[in-house]
C-alpha positions in Angstrom: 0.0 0.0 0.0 1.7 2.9 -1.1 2.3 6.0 1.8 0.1 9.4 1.1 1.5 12.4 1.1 0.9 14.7 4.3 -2.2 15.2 5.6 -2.9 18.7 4.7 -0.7 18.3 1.6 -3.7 15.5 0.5 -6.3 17.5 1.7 -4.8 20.5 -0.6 -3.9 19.3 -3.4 -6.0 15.8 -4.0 -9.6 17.3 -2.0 -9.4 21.0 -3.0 -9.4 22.2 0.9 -8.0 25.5 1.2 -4.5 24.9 3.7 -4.8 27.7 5.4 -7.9 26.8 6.8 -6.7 23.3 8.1 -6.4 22.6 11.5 -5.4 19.4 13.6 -4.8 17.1 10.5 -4.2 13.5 11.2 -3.2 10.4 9.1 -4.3 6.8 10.3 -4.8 3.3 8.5 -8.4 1.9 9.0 -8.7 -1.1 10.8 -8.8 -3.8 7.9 -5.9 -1.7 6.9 -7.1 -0.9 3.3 -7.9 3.1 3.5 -6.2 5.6 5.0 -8.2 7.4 7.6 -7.4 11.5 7.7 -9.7 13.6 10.7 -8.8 17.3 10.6 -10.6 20.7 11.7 -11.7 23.3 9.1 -12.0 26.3 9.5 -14.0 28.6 7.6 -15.2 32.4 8.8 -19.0 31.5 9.6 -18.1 28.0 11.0 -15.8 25.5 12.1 -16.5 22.3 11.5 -14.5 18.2 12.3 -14.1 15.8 9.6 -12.9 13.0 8.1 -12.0 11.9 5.1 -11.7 8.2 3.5 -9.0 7.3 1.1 -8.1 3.9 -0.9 -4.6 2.2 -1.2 -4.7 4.3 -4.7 -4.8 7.5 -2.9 -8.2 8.2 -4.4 -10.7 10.0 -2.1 -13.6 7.2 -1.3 -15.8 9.6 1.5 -15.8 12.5 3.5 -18.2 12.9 6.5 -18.5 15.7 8.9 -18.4 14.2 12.7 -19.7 15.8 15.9 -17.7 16.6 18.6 -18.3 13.3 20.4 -16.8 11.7 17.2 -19.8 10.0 15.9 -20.6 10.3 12.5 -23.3 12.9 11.6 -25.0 10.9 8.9 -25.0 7.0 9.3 -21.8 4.9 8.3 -21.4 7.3 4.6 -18.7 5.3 3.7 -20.4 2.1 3.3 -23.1 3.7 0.7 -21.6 3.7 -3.1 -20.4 7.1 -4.6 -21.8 9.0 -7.2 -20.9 11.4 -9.5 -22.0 15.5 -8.8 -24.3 15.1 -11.9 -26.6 12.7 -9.6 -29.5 14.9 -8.5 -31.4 11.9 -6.3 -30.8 10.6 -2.6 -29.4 12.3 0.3 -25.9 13.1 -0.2 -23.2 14.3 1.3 -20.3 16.9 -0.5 -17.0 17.2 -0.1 -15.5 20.6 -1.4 -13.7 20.5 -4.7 -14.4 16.3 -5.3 -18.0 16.2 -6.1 -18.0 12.6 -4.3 -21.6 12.5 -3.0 -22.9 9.7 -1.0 -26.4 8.2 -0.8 -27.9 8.7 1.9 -32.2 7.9 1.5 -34.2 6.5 -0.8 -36.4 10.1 -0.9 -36.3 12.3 -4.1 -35.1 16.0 -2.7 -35.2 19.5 -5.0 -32.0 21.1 -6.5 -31.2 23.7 -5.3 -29.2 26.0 -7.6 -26.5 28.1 -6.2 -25.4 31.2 -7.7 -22.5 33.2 -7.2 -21.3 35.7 -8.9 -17.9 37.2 -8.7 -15.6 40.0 -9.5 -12.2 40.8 -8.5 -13.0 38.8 -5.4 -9.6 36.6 -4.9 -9.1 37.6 -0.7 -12.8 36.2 -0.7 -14.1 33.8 -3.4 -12.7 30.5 -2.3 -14.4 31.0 1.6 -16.7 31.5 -0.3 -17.7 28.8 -2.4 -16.2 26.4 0.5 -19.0 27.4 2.1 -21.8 26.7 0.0 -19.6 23.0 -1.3 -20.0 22.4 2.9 -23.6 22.3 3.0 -25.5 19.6 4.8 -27.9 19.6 2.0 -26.9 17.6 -0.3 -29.0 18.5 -3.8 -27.6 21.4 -4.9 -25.5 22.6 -8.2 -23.0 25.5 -7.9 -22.7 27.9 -10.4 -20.2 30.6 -10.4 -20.4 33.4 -12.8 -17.7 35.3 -13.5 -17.6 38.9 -14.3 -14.4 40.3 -16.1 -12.2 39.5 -13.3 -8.7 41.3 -13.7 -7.1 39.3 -10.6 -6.5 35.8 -9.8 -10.2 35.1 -8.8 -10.4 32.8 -12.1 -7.1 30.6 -11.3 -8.4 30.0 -7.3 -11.5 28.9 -9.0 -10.4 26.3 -11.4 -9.4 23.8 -8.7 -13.1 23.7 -7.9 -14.3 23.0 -11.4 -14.8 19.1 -11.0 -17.4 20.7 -8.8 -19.1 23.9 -9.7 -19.8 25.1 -13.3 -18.0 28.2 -13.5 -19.2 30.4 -16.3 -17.3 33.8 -17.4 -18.7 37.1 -18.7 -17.0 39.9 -19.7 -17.0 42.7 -17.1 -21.1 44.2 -16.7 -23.9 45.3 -14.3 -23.8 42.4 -11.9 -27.5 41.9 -12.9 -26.6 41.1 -16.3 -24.2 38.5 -14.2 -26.7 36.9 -12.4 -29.3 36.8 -15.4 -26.7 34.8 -17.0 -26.2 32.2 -13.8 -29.9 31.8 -13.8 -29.7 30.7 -17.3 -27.7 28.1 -16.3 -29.7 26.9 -13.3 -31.6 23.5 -13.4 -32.5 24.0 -9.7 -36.4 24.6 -8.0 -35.2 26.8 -6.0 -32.3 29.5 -6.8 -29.7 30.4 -4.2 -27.8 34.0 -4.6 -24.3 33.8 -2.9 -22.2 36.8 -3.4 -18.3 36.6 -3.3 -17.6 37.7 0.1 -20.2 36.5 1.7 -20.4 33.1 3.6 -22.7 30.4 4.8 -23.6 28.2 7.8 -23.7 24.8 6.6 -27.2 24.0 7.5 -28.5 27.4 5.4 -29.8 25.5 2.3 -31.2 23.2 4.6 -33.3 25.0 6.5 -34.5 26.9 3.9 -36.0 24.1 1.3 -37.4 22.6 4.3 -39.3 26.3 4.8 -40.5 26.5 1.2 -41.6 22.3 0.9 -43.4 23.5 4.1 -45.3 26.5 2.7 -45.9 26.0 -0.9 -47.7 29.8 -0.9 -44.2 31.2 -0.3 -42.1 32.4 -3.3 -39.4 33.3 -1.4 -38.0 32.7 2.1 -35.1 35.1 4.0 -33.2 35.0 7.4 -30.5 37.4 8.9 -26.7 37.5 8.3 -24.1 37.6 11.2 -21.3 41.0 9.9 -18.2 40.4 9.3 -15.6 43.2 8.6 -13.8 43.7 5.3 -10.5 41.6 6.4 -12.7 38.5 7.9 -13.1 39.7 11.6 -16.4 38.7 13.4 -18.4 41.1 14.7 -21.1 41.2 17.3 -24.2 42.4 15.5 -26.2 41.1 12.6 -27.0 42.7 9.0 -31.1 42.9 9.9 -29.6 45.5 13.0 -27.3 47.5 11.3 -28.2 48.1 7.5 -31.7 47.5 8.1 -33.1 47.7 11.5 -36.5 46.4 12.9 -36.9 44.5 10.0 -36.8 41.4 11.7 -40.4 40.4 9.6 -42.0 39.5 6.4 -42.0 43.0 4.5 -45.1 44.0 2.8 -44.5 45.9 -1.2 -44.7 49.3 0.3 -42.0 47.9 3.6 -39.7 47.5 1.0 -40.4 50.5 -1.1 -40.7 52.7 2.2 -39.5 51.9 4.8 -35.7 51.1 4.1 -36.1 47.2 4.7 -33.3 45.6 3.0 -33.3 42.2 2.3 -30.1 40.1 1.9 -29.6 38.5 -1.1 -27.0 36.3 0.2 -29.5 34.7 3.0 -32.5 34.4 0.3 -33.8 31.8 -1.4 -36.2 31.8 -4.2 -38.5 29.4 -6.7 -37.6 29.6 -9.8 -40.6 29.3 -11.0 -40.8 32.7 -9.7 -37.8 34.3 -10.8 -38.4 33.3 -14.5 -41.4 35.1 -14.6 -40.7 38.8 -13.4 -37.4 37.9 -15.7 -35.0 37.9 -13.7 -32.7 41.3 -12.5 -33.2 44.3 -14.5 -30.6 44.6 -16.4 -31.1 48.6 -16.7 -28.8 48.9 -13.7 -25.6 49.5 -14.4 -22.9 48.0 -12.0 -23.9 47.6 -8.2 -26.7 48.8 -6.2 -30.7 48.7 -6.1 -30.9 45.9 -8.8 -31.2 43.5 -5.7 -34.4 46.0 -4.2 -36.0 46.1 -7.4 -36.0 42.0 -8.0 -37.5 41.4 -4.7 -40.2 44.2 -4.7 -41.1 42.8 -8.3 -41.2 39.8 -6.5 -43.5 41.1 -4.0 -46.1 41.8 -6.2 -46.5 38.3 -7.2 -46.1 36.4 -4.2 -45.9 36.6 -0.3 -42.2 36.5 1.9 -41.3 34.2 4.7 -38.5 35.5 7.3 -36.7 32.6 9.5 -35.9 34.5 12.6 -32.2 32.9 12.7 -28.6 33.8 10.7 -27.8 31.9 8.0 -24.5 33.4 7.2 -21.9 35.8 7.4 -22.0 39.8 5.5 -18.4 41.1 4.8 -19.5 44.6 5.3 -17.2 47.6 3.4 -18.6 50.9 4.0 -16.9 52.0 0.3 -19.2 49.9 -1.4 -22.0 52.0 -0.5 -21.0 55.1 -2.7 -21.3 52.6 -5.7 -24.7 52.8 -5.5 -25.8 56.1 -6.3 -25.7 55.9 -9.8 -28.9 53.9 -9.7 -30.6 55.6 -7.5 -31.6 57.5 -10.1 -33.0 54.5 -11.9 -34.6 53.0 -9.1 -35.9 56.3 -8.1 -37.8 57.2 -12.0 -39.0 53.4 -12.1 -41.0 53.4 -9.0 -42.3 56.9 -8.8 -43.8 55.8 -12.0 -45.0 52.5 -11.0 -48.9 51.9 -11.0 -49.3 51.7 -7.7 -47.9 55.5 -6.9 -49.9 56.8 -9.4 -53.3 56.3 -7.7 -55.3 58.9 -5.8 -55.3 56.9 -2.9 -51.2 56.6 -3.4 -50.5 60.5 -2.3 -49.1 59.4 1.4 -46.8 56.8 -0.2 -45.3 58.9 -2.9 -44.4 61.7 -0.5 -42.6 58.7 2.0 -40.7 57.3 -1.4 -39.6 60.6 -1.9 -38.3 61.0 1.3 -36.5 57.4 1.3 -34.7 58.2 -1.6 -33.4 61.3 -0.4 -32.4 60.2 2.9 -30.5 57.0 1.3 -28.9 59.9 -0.5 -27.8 62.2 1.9 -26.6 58.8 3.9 -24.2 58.0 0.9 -22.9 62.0 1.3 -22.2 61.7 4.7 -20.0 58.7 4.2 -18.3 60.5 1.4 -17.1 63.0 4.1 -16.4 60.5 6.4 -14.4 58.2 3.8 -12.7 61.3 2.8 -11.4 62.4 6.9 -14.0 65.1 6.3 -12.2 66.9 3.7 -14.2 68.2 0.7 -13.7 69.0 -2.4 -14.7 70.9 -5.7 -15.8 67.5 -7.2 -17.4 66.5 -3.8 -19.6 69.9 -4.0 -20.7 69.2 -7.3 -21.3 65.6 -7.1 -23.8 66.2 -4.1 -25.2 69.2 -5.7 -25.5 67.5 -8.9 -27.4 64.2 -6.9 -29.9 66.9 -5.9 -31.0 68.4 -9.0 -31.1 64.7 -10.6 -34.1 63.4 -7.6 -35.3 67.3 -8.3 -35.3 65.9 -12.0 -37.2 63.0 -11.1 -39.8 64.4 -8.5 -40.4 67.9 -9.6 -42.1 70.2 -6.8 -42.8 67.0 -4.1 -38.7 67.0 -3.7 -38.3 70.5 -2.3 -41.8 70.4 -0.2 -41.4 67.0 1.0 -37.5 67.1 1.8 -36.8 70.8 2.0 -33.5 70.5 0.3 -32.7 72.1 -3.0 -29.4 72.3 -5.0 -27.3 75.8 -4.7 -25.3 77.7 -7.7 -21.7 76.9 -6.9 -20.6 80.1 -9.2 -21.7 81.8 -6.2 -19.5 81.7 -3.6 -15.5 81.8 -3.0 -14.8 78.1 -2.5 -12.2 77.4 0.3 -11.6 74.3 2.6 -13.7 76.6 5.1 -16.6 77.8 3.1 -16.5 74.5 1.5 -17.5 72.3 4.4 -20.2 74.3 5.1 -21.9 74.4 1.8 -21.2 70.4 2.2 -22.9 70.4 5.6 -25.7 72.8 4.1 -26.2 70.5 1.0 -27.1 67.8 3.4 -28.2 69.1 6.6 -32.0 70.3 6.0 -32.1 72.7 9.2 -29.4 74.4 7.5 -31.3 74.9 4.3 -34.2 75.9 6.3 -32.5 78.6 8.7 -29.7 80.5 6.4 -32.0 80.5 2.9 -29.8 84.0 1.7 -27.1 81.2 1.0 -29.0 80.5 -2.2 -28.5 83.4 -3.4 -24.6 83.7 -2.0 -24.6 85.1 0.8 -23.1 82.9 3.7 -22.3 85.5 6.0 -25.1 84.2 8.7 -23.6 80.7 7.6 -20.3 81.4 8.6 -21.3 83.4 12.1 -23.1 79.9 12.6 -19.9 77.4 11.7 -17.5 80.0 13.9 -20.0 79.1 17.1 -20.0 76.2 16.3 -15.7 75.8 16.3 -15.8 78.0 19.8 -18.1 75.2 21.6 -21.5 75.5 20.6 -23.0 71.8 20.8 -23.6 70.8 17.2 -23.6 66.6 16.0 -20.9 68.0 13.4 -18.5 70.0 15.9 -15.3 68.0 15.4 -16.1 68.1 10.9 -16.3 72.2 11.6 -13.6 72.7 14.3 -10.1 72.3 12.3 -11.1 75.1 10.1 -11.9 77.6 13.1 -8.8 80.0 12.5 -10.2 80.2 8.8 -14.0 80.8 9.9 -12.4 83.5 12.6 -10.9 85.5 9.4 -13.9 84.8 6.8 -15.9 86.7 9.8 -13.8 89.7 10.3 
């Protein structure tokens, strides 16, 4: 019987595990001494998890099992059930990342479950990734990865998983047109979305088929996602508390148009019954952002939500990603402030609250400029936000200035300095502002400035420490 490699050298380069998350890996002969027995730890950022891993005298990979901690075997004696390839889509199986050996486990027919991920530029992220969704306890499911005009080594990490995903590449696009094309691909009942930083627990496909098989009247079922920060550290909140709070609930159409529910993609999962017939993502939007609000409120319309009141996963949250967005606000914003249901008599009260959503989600995206930016400002930063104002102005005529009370300002106006500019910043965004100095509209900031100088002395204002370094300059401009 010839001697394996190492352990984690097997588990690398023969299994497809990623080495770096191997932990504890041991190599043992079986007791009739013809397999090699390896147990290791792995170690993923939603999970950690114990298993074992079969091999013959040929070195080839026979099972792989997850155990519990008391070393019992989570699924009944695997390794005495015959493999079979990933293209099987019957019995309860088990999957080993990068093999596609699958074991049968039942004689019950289960639904595929189609998992799509798309990815750009995501090599720090994308093999975590699709680990996570290959370490599933439910067994049915196909992965597809769709690749979007990567320019880093996201496709060469990937190719090691191709005996078990079907990895499709695009050239570089809107990431709707991305996700169109994975579910193209998908022969699944239910559809999956997995984006390339984000993770799952290994019983997330699981419990969600089990939710849909239990409520056939559900299109689509959701749960939370535990945050993560851009380098992989854990932190102690959720997705459903800090990007969209008290939206721990089914959403009605109007919670997601209105009342700045968000819904995960990555913890959804979907018929595709369904998807197919509001036709998938729009793919109007360009790049990132809203593409993922519109497909569920168009799903909304045709059927009813289901939230599981547990995390499924983990959210790599990166605060730059947000500024992304705005570029289809715009779109989002003209869509639905046209959409038959605003344009009812009845639908007064809601138009004025859309109106209001898309400017605060706005102004958020402003005020994390600043702050990305050390709370400097610039020409193109003025003019940017100025510009985002006259676009929703565009969009919503009169309602944007009655409803929000903001309005755009003539930059020609006014000597621009890193001084007077952080206050017309702060007055682009701050609605009290707009509402107590109006003469700055028509360039005069003098009451503007007496207010930014009280401010710098010690007057209490939630923007003190953005005003204060330019309180020698303030001093002079008041002189």
């Amino acid at each position: 019987m010839p001697l394996l490699p190492t352990a984690k050298e097997f588990l690398e380069k023969e299994a497809g595990f990623q080495r770096s998350n191997l932990a504890l890996a041991e190599l043992s002969m079986s007791k009739d001494g013809e397999r090699w027995i390896i147990t290791f730890f792995y170690n993923l950022p939603s999970y950690e998890t114990y298993c074992e891993v079969e091999v013959s005298k040929d070195g080839e990979m026979l099972a792989f099992r997850r155990l519990e901690s008391d070393d019992e075997a989570l699924w009944d004696n695997p390794a005495a059930q015959p493999l079979r390839s990933p293209s099987t889509q019957s019995n309860y199986q088990d999957t080993a990342p990068g093999t596609g050996a699958r074991l049968a486990m039942s004689q019950h027919k289960l639904p595929l479950v189609s998992v799509i991920i798309t990815v750009h530029n995501g090599e720090k992220t994308i093999c975590q990734t699709v680990e996570s969704a290959l370490c599933q306890s439910y067994p049915e499911s196909e992965i597809i990865v769709v690749d979007h005009g990567s320019s880093d080594s996201s496709l060469e990490l990937l190719s090691k998983y191709e005996t078990n995903i079907q990895l499709l590449r695009k050239g570089q696009g809107p990431l709707a047109v991305a996700r169109n094309t994975g579910i193209s691909a998908a022969k699944g009942k239910y559809i999956a979305f997995l984006d390339h930083d984000d993770t799952w627990i290994p019983e997330k496909i699981q419990f969600q088929v089990e939710a849909l098989s239990s409520h056939p009247s559900i299109g689509v079922t959701f749960g939370n996602l535990y945050i993560m920060s851009k380098d992989g550290e854990k932190l102690d909140s959720t997705f459903l508390d800090v990007i969209s709070p008290n939206s721990h609930y089914s959403p009605s159409w109007g919670d997601l148009l209105v009342k700045g529910f968000t819904l995960p993609v990555s913890c959804s999962m979907v018929r595709k019954e369904l998807v197919e017939g509001i036709g998938g993502f729009d793919s109007n939007f360009v790049g990132q952002g809203y593409e993922d609000r519109d497909f569920f409120l168009r799903l909304r319309e045709i059927t009813d939500f289901l939230y599981l009141d547990r995390c499924l996963g983990y959210y790599r949250i990166d605060e730059s990603h947000g500024l992304r967005h705005q570029r289809n606000l715009d779109l989002y914003a003209e869509k639905y402030w046209n959409h038959p249901k605003l344009l009812t008599p009845a639908s007064n009260g809601i138009r004025d609250e859309f109106v209001a959503t898309c400017a605060k989600e706005m102004l958020w995206r402003a005020k994390l400029q600043l702050k990305l930016e050390q709370d400097l400002t610039s020409k193109e930063m003025l003019e940017s936000l100025n510009e985002w104002h006259d676009s929703l102005k565009g969009i919503f005529g009169d309602a944007y200035r009655r409803v929000t009370g903001f309005d755009s300002i003539d930059l020609g106006r006014y000597d621009l300095n890193d001084a007077t500019s952080i206050l017309l910043y702060l007055y682009l965004y701050r609605e009290d502002l707009q509402n107590a100095f109006p003469e700055v509209r028509s360039g005069d900031m003098n009451r503007l400035v007496d207010w930014g100088t009280r401010v710098a002395r010690g007057h209490f204002d939630s923007d003190r420490s953005i005003i204060l370094p330019h309180n020698k300059k303030l001093e002079q401009l008041r002189k």
